[in-house]
C-alpha positions as CSV (number, residue, x, y, z in Angstrom):
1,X,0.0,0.0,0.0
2,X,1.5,3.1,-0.8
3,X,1.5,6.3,1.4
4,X,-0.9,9.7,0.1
5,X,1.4,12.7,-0.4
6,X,2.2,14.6,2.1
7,X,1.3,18.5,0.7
8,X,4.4,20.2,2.2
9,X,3.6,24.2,3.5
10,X,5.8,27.0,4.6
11,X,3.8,26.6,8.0
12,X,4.6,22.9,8.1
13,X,8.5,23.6,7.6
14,X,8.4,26.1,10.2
15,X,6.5,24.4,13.0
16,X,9.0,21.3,11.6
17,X,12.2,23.7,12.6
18,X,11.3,24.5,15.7
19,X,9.3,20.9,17.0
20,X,9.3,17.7,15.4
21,X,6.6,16.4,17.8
22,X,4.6,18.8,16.9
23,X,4.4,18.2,13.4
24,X,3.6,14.9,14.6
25,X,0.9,15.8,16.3
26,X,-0.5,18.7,13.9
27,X,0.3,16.7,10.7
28,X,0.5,12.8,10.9
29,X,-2.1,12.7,13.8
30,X,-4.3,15.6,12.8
31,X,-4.5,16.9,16.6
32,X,-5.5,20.1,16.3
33,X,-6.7,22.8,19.4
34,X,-10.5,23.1,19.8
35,X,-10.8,27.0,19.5
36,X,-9.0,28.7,16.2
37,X,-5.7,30.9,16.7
38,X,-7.2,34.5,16.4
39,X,-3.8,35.3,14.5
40,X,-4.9,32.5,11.7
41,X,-8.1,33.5,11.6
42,X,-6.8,36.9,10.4
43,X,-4.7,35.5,8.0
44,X,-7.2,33.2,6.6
45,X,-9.8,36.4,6.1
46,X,-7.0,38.1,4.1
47,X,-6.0,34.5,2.6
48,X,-9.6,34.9,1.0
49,X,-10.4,38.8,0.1
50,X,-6.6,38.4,-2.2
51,X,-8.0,35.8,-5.0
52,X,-11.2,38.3,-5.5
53,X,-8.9,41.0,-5.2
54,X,-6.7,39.9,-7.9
55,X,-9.4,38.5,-10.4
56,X,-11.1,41.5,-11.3
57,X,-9.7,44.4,-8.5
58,X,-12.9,45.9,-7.5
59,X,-13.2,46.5,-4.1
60,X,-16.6,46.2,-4.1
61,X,-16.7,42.9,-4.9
62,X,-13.8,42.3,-2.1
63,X,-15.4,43.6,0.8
64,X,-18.6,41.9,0.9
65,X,-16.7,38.7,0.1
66,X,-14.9,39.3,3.1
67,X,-18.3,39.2,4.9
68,X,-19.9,36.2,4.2
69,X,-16.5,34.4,5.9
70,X,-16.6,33.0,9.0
71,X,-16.8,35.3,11.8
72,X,-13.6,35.9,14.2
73,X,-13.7,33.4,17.2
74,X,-15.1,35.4,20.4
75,X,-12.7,37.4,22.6
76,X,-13.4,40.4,24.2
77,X,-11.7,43.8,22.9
78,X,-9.6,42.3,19.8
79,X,-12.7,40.7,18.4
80,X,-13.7,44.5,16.8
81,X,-9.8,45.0,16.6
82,X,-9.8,41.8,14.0
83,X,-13.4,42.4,12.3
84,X,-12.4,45.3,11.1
85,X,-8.6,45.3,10.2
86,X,-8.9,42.8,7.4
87,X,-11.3,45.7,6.0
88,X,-8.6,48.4,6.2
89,X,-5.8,45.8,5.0
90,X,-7.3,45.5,2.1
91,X,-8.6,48.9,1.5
92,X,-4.3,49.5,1.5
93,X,-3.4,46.7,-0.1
94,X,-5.4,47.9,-2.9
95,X,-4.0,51.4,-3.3
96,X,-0.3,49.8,-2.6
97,X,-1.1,47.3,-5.7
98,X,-3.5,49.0,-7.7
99,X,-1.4,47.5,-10.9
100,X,1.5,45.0,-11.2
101,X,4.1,44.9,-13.8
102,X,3.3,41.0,-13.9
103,X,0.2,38.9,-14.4
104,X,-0.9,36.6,-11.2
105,X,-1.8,33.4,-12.9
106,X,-2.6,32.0,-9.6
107,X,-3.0,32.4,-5.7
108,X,-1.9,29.4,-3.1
109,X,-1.3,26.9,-6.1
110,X,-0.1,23.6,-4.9
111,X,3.2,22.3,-7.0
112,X,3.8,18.5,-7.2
113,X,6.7,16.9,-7.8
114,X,8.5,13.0,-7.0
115,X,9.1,12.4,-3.7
């Protein structure tokens, strides 16, 4: 029987630098914590608006992408602190990258190779 890929990620590598066993844990035994990092729920809100931004970039069509995701985890004061700044980092990311001397061809794509 032959073992699935393993799909390899900078996160992967970098918990894999500092803690073997917890790669173990994360990525062999699927053991994951029971609430959501707020941290990675940030970055997965951004992780989302960029494709939409990068398709067509219209800002209007980003935003209210960005609201039908998943809301933060509850926390007290940084749950309006983390609503809101994907809003505004996108709002800048926008004016910072309004046009690229490049074409994106493709967001997060997964590159396979022999193991």
């Amino acid at each position: 029987m032959t073992a699935a890929p393993v799909v390899s990620t900078y996160s992967m590598w970098s918990l894999f630098r500092n803690c073997r066993k917890a790669v173990d844990w994360r990525y062999q035994q699927q053991l994951v914590p029971l609430q959501r990092d707020r941290n990675l729920h940030f970055g997965s809100l951004i992780h989302e608006c960029l494709p939409a931004w990068h398709q067509r970039r219209d800002l209007d069509e980003v935003l209210p992408h960005r609201q039908a995701l998943p809301q933060p985890p509850p926390g007290g004061d940084n749950q309006c602190r983390i609503g809101t700044s994907p809003i505004a980092m996108m709002k800048a990311y926008a004016v910072q990258y309004a046009t690229e001397g490049f074409e994106v061809i493709a967001l997060e794509k997964n590159f396979e190779g022999p193991s």
